[in-house]
C-alpha atoms as one frame of an Amber mdcrd trajectory, in Angstrom:
protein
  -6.754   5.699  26.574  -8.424   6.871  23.845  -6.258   8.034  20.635  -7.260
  11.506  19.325  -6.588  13.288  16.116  -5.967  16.961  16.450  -4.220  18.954
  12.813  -1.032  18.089  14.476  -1.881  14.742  14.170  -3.443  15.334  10.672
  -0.320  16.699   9.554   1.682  14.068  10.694  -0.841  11.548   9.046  -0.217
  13.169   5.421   3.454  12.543   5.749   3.186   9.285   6.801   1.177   8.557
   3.899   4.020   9.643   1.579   5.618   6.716  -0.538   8.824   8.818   0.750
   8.162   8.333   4.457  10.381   6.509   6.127   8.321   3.286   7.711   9.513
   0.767  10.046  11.956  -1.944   8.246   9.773  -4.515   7.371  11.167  -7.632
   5.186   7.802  -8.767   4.043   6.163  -6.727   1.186   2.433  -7.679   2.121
   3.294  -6.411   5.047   4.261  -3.234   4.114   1.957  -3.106   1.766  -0.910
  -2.989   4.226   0.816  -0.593   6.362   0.932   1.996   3.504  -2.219   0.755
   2.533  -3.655   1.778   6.765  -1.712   4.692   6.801  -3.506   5.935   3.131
  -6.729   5.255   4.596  -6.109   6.877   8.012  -5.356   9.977   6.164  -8.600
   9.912   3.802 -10.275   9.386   7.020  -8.953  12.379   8.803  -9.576  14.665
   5.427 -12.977  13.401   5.321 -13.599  14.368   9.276 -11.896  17.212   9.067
 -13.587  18.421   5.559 -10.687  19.582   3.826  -9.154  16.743   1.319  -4.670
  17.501   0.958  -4.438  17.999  -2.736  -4.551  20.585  -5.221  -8.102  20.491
  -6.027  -9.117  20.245  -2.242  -7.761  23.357  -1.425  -8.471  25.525  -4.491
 -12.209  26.345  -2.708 -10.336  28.014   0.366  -8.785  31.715   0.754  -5.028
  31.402  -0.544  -5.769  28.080  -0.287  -3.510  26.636  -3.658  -0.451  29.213
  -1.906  -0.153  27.978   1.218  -0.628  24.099   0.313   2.146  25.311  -1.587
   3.931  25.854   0.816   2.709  23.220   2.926   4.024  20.566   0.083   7.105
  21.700   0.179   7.637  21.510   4.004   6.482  17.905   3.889   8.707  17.164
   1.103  11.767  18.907   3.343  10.731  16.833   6.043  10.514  13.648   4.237
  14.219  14.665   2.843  15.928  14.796   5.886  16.745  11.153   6.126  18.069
   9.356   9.480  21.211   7.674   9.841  20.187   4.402   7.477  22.734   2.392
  10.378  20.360  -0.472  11.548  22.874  -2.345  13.080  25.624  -0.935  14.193
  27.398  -3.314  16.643  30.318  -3.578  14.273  30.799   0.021  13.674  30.690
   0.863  17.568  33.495  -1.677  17.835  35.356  -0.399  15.032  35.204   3.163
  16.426  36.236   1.992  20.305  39.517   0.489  19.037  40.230   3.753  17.056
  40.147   5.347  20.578  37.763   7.792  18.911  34.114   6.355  19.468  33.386
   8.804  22.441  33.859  11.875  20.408  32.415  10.601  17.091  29.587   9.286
  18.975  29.105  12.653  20.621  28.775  14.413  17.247  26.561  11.958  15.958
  24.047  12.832  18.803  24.033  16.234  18.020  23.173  15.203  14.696  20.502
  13.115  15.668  18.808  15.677  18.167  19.322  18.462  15.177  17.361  15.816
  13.079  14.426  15.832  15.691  14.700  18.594  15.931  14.231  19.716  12.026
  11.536  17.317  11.839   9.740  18.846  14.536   9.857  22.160  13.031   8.494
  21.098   9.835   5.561  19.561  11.392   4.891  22.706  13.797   4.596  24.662
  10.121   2.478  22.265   8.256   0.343  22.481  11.682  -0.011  25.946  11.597
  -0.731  25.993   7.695  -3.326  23.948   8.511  -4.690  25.670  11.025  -5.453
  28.232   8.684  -6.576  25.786   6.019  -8.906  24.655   7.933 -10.364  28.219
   9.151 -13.018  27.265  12.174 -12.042  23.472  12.228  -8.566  24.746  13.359
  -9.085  23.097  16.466 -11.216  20.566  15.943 -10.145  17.595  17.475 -11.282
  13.554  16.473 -11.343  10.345  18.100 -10.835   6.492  16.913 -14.477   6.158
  17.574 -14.771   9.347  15.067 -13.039   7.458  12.547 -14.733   4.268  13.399
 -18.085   6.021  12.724 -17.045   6.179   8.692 -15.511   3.339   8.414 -12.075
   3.775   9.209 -10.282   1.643  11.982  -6.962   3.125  12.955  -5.758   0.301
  14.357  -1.826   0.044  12.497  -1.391  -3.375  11.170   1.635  -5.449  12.742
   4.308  -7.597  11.248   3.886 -11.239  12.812
């Protein structure tokens, strides 16, 4: 199946491209370095299809363009914000909570929690998608492939830990 890039997908690209984003745990710093490093280039890739370049300067050409990256800014920065649990292992915790005799309602109200986190994330994403729908004025709805990105040089393939 072929991997496409729509401005959802753009969007989603800039805030993974954050130094604030939260990436998979990985132990080894090469490693993460080149994952940054593939997720940076992914999103120069997807600015460069999609002709309109995320930072001040690449906006200031467009209609209300410096406003609503603005505002776009500050949704990614609200998204990156809203942090998840930071529990990576939790055995010892679920145990602690099941001889309290209170794990089933504490875990109950920590899945709320988690689904209002999706769901907050989610919502910032549908606005920076709809800013950028109107950032990007008739590209709105342009939509790219790997093989787009492969055409200037950019292989989307993420890099794996080994």
């Amino acid at each position: 199946m072929t991997k496409t890039y729509d401005r959802r997908a753009f969007a989603v690209a800039y805030l993974e491209a954050q130094p604030d984003y939260s990436h998979p745990f990985i132990d080894d710093e090469a490693e993460y370095n080149a994952l940054f490093a593939h997720r940076e280039q992914l999103l120069k890739g997807l600015e460069s299809l999609y002709g309109l370049e995320l930072t001040d300067a690449g906006v200031s050409d467009r209609t209300d363009g410096s406003v609503l990256f603005m505002l776009f800014r500050s949704t990614a920065r609200n998204h990156l914000a809203v942090k998840a649990s930071g529990f990576l292992e939790g055995g010892l915790l679920i145990k602690v909570l099941e001889r309290s005799g209170q794990g089933e309602p504490v875990f109950k109200s920590m899945e709320r929690s988690i689904d209002l986190r999706e769901r907050l994330w989610e919502s910032y994403v549908d606005t920076m998608e709809l800013l950028l729908g109107i950032l990007l004025g008739d590209r709105a709805d342009a939509v790219f492939t790997a093989a787009d990105l492969r055409e200037i040089g950019v292989d989307d393939t993420e890099p794996r830990a080994s």
